[in-house]
Wavefront OBJ file of the C-alpha trace (Angstrom):
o trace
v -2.542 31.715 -10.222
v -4.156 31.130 -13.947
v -7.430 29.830 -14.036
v -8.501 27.523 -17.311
v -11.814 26.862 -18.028
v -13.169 24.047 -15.308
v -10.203 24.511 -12.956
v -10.424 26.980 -10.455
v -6.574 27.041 -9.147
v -7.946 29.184 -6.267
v -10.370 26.835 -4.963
v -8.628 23.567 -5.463
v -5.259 25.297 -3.334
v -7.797 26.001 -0.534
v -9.451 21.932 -0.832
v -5.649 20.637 -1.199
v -4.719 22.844 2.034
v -8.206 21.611 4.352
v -7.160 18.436 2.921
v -3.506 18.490 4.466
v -1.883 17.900 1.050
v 1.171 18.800 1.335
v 2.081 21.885 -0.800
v 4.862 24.059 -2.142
v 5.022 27.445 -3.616
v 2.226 28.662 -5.984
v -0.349 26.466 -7.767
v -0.117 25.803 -11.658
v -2.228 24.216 -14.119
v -2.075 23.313 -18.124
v -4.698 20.899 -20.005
v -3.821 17.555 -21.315
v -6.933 16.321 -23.038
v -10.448 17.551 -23.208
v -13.481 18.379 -25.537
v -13.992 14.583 -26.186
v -14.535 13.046 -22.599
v -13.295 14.136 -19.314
v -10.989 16.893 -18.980
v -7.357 16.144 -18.032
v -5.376 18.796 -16.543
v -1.800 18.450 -15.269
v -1.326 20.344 -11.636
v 1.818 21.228 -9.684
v 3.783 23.135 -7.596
v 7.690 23.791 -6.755
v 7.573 20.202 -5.619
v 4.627 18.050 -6.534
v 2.618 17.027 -10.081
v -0.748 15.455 -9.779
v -3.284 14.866 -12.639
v -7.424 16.398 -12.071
v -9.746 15.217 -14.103
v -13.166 16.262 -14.393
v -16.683 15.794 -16.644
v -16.490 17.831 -19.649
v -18.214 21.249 -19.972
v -20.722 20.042 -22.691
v -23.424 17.174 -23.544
v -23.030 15.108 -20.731
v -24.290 11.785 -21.416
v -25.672 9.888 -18.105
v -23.636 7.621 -15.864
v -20.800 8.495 -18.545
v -18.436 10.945 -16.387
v -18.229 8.998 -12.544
v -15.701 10.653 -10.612
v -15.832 8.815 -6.970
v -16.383 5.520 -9.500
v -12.848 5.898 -11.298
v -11.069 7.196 -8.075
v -12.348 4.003 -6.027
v -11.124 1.980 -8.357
v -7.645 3.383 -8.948
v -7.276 3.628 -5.169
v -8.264 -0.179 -4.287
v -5.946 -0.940 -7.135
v -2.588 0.285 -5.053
v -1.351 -2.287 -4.107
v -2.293 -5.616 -6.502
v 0.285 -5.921 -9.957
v -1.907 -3.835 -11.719
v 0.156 -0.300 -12.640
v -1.816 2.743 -11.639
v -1.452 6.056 -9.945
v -1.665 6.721 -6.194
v -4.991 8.201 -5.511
v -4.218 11.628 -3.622
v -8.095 13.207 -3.393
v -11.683 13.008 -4.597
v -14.928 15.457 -4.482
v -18.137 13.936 -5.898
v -20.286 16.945 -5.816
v -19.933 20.970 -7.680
v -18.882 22.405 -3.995
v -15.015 22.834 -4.974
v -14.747 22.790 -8.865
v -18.479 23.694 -10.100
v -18.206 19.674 -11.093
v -17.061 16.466 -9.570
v -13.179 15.787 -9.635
v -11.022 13.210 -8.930
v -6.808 13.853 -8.781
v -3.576 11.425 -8.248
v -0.458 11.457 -8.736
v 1.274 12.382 -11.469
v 3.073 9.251 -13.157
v 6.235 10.132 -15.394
v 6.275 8.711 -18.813
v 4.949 8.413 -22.051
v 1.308 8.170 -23.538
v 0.952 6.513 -26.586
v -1.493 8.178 -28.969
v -0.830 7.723 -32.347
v 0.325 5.676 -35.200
v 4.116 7.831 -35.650
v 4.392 7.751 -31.486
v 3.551 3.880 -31.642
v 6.456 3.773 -34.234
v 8.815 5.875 -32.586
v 9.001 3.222 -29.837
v 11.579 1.091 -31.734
v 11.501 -1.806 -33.833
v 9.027 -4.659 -34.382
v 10.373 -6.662 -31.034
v 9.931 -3.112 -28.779
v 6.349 -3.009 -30.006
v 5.412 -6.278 -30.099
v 7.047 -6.288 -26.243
v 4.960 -3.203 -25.723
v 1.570 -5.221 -26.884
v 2.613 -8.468 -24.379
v 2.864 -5.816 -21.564
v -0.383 -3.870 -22.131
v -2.111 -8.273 -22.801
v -0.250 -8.411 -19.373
v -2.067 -5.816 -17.523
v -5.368 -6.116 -18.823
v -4.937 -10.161 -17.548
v -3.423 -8.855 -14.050
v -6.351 -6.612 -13.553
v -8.945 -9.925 -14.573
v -7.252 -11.963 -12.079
v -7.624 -9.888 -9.171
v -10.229 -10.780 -6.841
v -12.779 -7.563 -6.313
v -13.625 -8.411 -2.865
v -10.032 -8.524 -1.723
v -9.160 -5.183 -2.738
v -12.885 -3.814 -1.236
v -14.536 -3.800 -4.281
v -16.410 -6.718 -3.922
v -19.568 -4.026 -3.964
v -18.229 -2.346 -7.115
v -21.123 -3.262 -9.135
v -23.108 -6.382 -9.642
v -21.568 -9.855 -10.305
v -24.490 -11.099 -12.436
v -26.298 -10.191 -15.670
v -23.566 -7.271 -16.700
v -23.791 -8.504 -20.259
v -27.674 -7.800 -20.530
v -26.960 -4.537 -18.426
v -24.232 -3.515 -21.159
v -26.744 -3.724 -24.306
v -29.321 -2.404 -22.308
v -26.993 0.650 -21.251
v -25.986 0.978 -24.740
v -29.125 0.673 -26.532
v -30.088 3.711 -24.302
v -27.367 5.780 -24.732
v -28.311 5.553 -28.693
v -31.433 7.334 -27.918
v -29.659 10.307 -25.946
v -26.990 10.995 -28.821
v -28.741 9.780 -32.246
v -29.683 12.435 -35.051
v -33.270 13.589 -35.226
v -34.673 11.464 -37.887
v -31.615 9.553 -37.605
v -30.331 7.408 -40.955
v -28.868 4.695 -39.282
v -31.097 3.982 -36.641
v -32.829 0.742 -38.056
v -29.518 -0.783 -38.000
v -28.830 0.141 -34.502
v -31.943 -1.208 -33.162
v -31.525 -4.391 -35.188
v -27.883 -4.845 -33.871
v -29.640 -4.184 -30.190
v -31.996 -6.384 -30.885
v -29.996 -8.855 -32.272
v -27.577 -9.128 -29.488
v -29.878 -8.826 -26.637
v -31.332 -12.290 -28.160
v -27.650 -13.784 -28.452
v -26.874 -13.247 -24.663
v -24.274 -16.038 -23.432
v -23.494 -17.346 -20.399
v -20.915 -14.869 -18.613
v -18.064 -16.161 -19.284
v -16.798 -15.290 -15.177
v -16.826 -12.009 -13.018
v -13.734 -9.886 -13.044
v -12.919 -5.627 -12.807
v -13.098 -4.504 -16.249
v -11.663 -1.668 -17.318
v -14.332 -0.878 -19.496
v -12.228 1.257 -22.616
v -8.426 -0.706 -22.619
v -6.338 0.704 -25.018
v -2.546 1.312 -25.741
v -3.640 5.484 -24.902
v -5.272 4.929 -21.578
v -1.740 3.735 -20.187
v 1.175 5.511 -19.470
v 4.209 3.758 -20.632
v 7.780 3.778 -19.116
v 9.983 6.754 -20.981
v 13.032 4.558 -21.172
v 11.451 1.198 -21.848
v 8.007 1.059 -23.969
v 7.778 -3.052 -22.437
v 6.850 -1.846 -19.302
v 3.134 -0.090 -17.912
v 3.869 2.128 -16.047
v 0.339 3.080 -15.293
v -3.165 2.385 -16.280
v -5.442 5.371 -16.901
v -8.723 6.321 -17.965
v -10.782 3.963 -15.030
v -14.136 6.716 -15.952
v -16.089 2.957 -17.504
v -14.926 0.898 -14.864
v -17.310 -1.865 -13.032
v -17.342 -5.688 -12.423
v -18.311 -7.556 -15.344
v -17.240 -10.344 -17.769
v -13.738 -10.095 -18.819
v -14.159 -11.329 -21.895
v -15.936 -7.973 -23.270
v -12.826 -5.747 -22.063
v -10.868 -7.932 -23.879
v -13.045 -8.293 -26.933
v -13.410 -4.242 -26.936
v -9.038 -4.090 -27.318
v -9.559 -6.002 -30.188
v -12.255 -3.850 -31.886
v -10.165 -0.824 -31.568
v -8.110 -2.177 -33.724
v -10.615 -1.606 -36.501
v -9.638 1.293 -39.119
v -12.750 3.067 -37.991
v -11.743 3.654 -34.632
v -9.425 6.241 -36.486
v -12.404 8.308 -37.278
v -13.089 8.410 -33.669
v -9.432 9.560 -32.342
v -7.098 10.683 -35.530
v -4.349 8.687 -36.466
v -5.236 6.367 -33.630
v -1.917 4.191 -32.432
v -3.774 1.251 -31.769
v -4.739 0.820 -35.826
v -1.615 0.926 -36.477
v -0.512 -2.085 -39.308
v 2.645 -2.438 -36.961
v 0.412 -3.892 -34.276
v -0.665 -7.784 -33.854
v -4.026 -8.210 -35.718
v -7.742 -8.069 -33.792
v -7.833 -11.827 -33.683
v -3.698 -12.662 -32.763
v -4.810 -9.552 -29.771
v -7.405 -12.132 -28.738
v -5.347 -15.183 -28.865
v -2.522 -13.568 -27.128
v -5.356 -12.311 -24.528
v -6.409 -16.016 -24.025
v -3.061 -17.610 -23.679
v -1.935 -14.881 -20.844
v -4.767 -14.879 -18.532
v -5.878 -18.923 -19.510
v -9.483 -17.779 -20.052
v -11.233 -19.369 -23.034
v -12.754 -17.196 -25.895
v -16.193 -19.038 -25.644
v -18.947 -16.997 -27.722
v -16.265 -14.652 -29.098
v -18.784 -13.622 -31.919
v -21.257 -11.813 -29.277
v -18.031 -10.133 -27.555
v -17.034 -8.702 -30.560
v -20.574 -8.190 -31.914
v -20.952 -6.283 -27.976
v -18.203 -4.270 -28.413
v -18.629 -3.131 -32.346
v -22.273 -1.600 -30.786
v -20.487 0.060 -27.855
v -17.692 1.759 -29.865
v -20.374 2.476 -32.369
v -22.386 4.790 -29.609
v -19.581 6.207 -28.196
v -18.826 7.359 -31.828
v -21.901 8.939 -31.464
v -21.845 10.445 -28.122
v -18.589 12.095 -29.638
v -20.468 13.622 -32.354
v -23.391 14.788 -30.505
v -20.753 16.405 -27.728
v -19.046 18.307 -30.875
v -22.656 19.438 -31.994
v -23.572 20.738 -28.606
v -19.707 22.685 -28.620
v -16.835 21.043 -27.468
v -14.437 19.934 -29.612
v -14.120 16.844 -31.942
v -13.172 15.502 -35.148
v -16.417 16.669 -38.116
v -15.738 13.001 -39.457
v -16.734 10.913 -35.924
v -20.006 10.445 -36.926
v -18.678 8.677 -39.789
v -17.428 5.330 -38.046
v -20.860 5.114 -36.924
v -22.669 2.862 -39.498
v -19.276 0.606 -40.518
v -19.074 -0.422 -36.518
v -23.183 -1.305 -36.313
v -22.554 -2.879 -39.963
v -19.181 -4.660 -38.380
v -21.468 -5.959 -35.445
v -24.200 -7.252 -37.504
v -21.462 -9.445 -39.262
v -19.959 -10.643 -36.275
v -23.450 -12.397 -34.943
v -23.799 -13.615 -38.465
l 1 2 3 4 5 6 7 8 9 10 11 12 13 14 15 16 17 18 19 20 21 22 23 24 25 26 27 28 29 30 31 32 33 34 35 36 37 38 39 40 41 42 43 44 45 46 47 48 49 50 51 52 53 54 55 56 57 58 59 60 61 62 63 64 65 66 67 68 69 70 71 72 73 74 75 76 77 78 79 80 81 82 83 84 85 86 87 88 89 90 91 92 93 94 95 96 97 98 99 100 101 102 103 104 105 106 107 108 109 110 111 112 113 114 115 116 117 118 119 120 121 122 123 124 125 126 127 128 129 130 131 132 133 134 135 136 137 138 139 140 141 142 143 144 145 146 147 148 149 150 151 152 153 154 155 156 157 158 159 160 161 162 163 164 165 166 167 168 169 170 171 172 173 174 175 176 177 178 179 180 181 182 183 184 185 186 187 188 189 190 191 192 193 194 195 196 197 198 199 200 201 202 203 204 205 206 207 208 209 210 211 212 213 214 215 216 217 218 219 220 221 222 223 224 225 226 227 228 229 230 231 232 233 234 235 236 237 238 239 240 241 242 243 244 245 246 247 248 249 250 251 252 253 254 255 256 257 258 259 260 261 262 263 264 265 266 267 268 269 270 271 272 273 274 275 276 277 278 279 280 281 282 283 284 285 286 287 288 289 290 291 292 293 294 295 296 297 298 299 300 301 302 303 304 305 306 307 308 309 310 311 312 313 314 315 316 317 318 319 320 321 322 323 324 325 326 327 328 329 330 331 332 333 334 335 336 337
């Protein structure tokens, strides 16, 4: 067996064995992702593929890296028309990794990550039957009633938008600069929307970071989700803000955050055609649309940052990340007005 860094092979064979996962031949690993967020590893034997995922090695942020919070989700999720893996096994504590670790099963297909994969889907119609799909499944995963599928406890029905810019107004202070340049316009965006509060527009499962990337998309046909991924931001809250966060990663900045980003791609429906599409599928109505997208400018803003300060303490990153920083908190302060 060949350990990588964060995956002990030898200890997660003995959990998947006292676990009675079924098992064949010797245990293999090789990383997908990491660095940036959570770390991804593909797992498998002779006869089975599963995907771990686990916090990062460096500058954790709090509350940012949930393990039992994503598998709960993904597992109460089985068996509504929203596309995700099956949920195979979960440890929320450092007593078989070192970390926390969640792992399901592996879903065949293909992720979506940047502009030239986005293209290589086929024409215009492909894509834009791509985009309906992923409108689709966010609006599937809205309409599902938390209690139903047990996660009626998943977090608190009320007052998640004033939880949000307090969460994110905090995070600011783990991950700014000393002496920080742009720190008078963060606080005036925070303050700005934390005076501009709405109504909640209704109570849903957000995803919490919807994206073309966080899905895995069917290898023969790119108008199908096959699976959504990525559940690490998950929570009840107001629908409106998942949606309202797809449309800001449409912005050119997010590009700065994840190169060559596939969701700024030109050949994809613009921010506000995203949100009309959005409304028409699931029937909601875009009611204070200027806070959502004011909301989620600030949110992608600090996770920008949290980026940057993660590639300052070591792991890896793009040197530029730091860079969308200002344009989002400027692109925020616009969208209040």
């Amino acid at each position: 067996m060949t350990n990588l860094e964060g995956l002990d092979l030898v200890a997660l064979d003995r959990h998947l064995h006292s676990e009675g996962i079924a098992r064949s031949g010797e245990l293999r690993a090789e990383l997908i992702a990491g660095g940036r967020s959570n770390l991804t590893f593909l797992v498998f034997d002779d006869a089975s593929k599963w995907v771990l995922r686990r916090p990062p090695l460096h500058g954790l942020t709090p509350s940012a890296h949930d393990m039992a919070r994503e598998y709960k989700v993904v597992a109460a999720l089985a068996d509504t028309p929203v596309p995700v893996a099956r949920a195979v096994t979960m440890r929320n504590d450092d007593s078989v990794l070192g970390a926390p670790f969640q792992m399901v099963e592996h879903v065949e297909g293909r992720v979506v990550r940047t502009a030239a994969e986005l293209e290589a889907l086929g024409d215009r119609q492909v894509i834009d039957g791509c985009v309906d799909a992923l409108i689709q499944a966010l609006a599937d995963l809205h309409a599902v009633d938390p209690a139903a599928v047990g996660l009626g406890d998943f977090g608190k029905p009320d007052g998640y938008l004033e939880r949000q810019v307090r969460r994110w107004g905090s995070q600011w202070e783990h991950v700014r600069l000393p002496d920080d340049a742009r720190d008078d316009d963060v606080r005036r965006l925070h303050q700005a929307l934390a005076e501009a509060v709405p109504p909640q527009s209704g109570t849903s499962i957000v995803h919490g970071d919807y994206r073309i990337d966080n899905t895995i998309l069917d290898a023969a046909d790119a108008t199908v989700v096959r699976a959504v991924l990525d559940w690490e931001m998950s929570t009840l809250g107001d629908p409106l803000s998942d949606a309202a966060l797809m449309c800001v990663y449409r912005d050119p900045m997010f590009g700065y955050v994840h190169s060559d980003a596939a969701w700024t791609s030109e050949l994809l429906p613009t921010a506000d055609e995203l949100a009309n599409r959005y409304a028409k599928v699931s029937g909601r109505e875009l009611a204070h649309w200027e806070f959502y997208m004011a909301l989620a400018n600030f949110k992608l803003a600090i996770i920008a940052a949290g980026i940057d300060y993660r590639r300052r303490e070591g792991a890896d990153g793009p040197e530029q990340v730091g860079e969308a920083v200002a344009p989002l908190i400027a692109a925020g302060l616009r969208a209040l007005g």
